[in-house]
Phi, psi and omega in degrees: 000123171310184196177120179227147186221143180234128195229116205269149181254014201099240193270010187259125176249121174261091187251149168223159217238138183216148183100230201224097178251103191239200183295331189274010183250346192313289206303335168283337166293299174333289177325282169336310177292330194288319211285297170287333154301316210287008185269164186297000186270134193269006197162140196213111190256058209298120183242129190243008180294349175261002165294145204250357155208182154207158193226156185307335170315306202285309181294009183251315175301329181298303180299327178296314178305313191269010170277312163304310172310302201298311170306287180283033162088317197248195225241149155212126197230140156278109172273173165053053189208085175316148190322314198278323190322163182301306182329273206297315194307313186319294194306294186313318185295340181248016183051052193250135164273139147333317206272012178291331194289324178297316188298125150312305228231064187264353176042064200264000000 
């Protein structure tokens, strides 16, 4: 079962994501996600490194946050994610670079 927890930093949110992050998990992320644009925090930090899959619903709900953060000025960076993880493997199979998330200007 996903699972995401979060620890507020000041205007900084540090959250980590644990479990199966597919579609029957979208909607609360979505909420969350929605939750932290609409909120006062400047920069949201996602560590994905205790996930144990992601299925393309979820990497897309990932990219719609991070085209909203940017559009209202703040920052969302993926952390914590090793090479080997599943995550990149995903990203690679569907020809997505890792470093989009990092990127402002990622040009999709």
């Amino acid at each position: 079962m996903a699972k995401m927890t979060a620890k507020k930093m000041g205007t900084t949110l540090l959250v980590e994501a644990s479990g199966e992050l597919s579609i029957s998990y979208a909607p609360k992320a979505y909420n969350f996600f929605k939750s932290v644009t609409q909120g006062d925090y400047i920069a949201c930090y996602l560590d994905l490194h205790n996930i144990e899959g992601i299925d393309l619903s979820f990497i897309e709900l990932l990219l719609s946050f991070k085209r909203t953060m940017v559009s209202a000025g703040k920052t969302f960076i993926i952390t914590k994610l090793p090479d080997e993880h599943v995550f990149a493997g995903s990203l690679s199979e569907i020809g997505i670079d890792q470093q989009i998330f990092q990127r402002g200007d990622y040009g999709i």
